[in-house]
C-alpha positions as CSV (number, residue, x, y, z in Angstrom):
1,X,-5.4,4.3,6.3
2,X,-8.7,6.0,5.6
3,X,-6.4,9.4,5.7
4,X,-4.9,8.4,2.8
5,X,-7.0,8.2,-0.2
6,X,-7.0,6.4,-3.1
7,X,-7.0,8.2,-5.8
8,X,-3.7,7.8,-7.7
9,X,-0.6,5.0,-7.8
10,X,1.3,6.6,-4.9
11,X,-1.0,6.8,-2.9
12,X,-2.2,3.2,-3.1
13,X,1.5,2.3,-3.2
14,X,1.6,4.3,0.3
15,X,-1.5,1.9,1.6
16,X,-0.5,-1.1,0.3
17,X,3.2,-0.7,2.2
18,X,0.9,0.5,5.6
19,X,-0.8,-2.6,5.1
20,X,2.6,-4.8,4.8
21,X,4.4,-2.8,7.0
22,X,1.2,-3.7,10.0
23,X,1.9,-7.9,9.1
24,X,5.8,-7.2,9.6
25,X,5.1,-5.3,13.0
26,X,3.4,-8.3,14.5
27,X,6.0,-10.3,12.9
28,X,9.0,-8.7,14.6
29,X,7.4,-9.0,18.5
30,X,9.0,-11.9,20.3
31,X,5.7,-12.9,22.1
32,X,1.7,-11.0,21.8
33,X,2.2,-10.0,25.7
34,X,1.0,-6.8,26.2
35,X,0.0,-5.8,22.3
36,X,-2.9,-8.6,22.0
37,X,-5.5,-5.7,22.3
38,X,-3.3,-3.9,19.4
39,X,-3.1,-7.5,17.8
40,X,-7.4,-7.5,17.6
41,X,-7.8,-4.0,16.8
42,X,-5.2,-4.7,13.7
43,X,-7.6,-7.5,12.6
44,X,-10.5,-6.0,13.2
45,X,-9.7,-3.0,11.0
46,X,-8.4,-5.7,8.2
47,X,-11.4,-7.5,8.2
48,X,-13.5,-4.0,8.5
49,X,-11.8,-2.7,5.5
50,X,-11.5,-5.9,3.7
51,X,-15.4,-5.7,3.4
52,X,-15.4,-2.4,1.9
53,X,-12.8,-2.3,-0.8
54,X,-13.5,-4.2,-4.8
55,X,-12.5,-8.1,-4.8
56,X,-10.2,-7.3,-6.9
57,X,-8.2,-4.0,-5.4
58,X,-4.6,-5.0,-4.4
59,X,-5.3,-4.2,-0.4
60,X,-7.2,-7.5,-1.0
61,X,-3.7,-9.5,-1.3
62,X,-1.6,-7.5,0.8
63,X,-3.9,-8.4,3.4
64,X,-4.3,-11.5,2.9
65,X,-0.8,-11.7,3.3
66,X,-0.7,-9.8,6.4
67,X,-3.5,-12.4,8.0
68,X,-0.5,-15.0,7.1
69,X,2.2,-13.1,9.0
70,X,-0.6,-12.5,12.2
71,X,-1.6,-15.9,12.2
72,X,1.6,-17.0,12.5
73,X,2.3,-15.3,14.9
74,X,-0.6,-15.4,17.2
75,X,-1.3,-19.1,16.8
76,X,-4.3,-20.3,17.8
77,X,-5.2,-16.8,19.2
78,X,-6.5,-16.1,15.8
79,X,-8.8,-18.5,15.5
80,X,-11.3,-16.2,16.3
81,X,-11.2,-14.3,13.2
82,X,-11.6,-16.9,11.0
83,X,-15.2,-17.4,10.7
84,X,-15.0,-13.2,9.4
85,X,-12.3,-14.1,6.9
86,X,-13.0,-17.5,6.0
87,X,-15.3,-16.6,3.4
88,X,-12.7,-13.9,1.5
89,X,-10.2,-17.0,1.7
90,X,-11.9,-19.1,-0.4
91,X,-13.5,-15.9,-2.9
92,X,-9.6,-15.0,-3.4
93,X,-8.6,-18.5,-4.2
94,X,-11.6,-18.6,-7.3
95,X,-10.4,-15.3,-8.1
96,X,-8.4,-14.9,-11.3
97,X,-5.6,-12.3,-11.0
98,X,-5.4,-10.3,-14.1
99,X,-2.5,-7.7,-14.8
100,X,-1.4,-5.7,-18.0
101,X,1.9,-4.6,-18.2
102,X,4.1,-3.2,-21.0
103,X,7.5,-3.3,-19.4
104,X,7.9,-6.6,-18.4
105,X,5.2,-9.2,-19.7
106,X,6.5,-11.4,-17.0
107,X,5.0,-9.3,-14.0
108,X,1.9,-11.2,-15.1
109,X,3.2,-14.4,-13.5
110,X,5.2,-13.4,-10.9
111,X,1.6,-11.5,-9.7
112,X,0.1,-14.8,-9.5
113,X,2.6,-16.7,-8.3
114,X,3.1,-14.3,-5.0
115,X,-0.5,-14.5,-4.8
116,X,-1.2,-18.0,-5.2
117,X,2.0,-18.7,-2.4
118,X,0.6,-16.1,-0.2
119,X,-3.4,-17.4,-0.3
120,X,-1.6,-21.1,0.2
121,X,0.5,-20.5,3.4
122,X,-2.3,-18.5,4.8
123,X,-4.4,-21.9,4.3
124,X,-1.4,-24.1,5.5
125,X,-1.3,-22.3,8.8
126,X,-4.7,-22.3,9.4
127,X,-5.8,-25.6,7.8
């Protein structure tokens, strides 16, 4: 990831799908044995990263959805991170998304909507 700048659409379009593509990875393993040391670097770099980029820069919800799909995953393995991501939790769920569009005024809500879902299962699995 911190090969790839970001500097124009595709290349944030190419970060954002590293990012998803890292949640669906962890996803896909039957059980954590043998890629729990991969499963805390992973996190670690989130969190890392999530500290350095805008509040409002789209890695923000593509992680946040990632830290769903881990936590899912690693159950109560990832209560550890919590107390670094706990804060950005409740930051994104005061955060107001706002997107202009001139194709389809409806992306708008849709935005929101996968947001909102995504911020509210991450809290349902961990709350």
């Amino acid at each position: 990831m911190e090969n790839i700048p970001n500097t124009d659409e595709k290349q944030t379009n190419i970060r954002l799908s590293a990012i998803e593509c890292m949640g669906f990875i962890m996803t896909s393993m039957r059980t954590l044995e043998g890629f729990e040391q991969e499963a805390d670097l992973m996190m670690e770099y989130f969190i890392s990263h999530q500290n350095k980029i805008d509040k409002d820069d789209p890695e923000q919800a593509v992680i946040m959805d990632a830290y769903s799909q881990i936590s899912s995953h690693m159950k109560e393995k990832f209560a550890k991170f919590m107390p670094h991501i706990y804060q950005g939790i409740l930051e994104a769920l005061d955060m107001e998304v706002k997107i202009v569009t001139h194709k389809n005024d409806n992306f708008k809500e849709m935005a929101q909507k996968k947001f909102a879902m995504t911020v509210k299962t991450f809290m349902k699995n961990k709350c």
